[in-house]
GUDREN-622556 format. One record per residue (C-alpha): x, y, z; residue in three letters. Coordinates in steps of 0.02 Angstrom, whole numbers, plus 50000, padded with zeros to 5 digits. Each point is the difference from the previous one (the first is absolute). Example, Ala and Ser with C-alpha at 12.3 -4.5 7.8 and 13.67 -1.06 7.14 Angstrom:
// residues 2
506154977550390ALA;500695017249967SER;
***
This chain:
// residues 90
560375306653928UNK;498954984550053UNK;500304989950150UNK;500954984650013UNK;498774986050017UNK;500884995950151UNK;499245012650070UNK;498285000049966UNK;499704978850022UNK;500534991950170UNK;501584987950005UNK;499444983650061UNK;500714981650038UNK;498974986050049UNK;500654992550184UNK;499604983050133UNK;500085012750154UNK;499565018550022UNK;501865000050087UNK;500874998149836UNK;499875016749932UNK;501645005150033UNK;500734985349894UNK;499565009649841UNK;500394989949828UNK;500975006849870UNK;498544999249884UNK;498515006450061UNK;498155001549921UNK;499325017649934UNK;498115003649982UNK;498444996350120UNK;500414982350048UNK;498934987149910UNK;499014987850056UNK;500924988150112UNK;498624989450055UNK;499594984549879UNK;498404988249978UNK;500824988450127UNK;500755011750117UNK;498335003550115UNK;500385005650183UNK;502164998849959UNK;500705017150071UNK;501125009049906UNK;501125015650016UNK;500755012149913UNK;501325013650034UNK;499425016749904UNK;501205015849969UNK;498575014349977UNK;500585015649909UNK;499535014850142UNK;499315011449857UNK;500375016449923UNK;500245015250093UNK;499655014449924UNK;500995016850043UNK;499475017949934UNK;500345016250043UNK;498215007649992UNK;499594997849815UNK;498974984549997UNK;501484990749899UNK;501404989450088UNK;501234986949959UNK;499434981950044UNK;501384990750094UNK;499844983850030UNK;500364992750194UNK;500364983249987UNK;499674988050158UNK;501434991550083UNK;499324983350066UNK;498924985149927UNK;498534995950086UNK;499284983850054UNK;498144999149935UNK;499214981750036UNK;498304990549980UNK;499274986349964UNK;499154992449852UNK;498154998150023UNK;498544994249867UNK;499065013849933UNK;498624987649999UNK;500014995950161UNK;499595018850044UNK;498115000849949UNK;
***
């Protein structure tokens, strides 16, 4: 059986403060986030509030094969930056 995509991509929602993470939506984004910097949008900070799927753990009893269980995380995180021009990095 394949995995849920829900827990292979991370859960995002885009945010004004790191401190809103807690407020999830009731829709939320699936996927690496995309690009949320524009043409116009050079040195605006942005953030982000990322769920991260923990992984697989694998259990086996000593023959090399297990069952992959996924662990999903609990929590979004706040990830922030700030839009720079690539340009400007030469």
């Amino acid at each position: 059986m394949l995995p849920d995509e829900r827990e292979i991509f991370p859960e995002w929602f885009e945010v004004d403060d790191p401190d809103q993470c807690d407020n999830v939506p009731d829709a939320v984004n699936t996927g690496r986030p995309r690009d949320l910097c524009g043409d116009d949008d050079i040195n605006v900070r942005f953030c982000l509030c990322m769920k991260r799927p923990r992984g697989y753990v694998t259990t086996s009893a000593g023959s090399g094969y297990g069952t992959a269980t996924s662990v999903a995380a609990s929590k979004y995180e706040p990830i922030c930056g700030e839009c720079r021009d690539p340009c400007a990095l030469r």
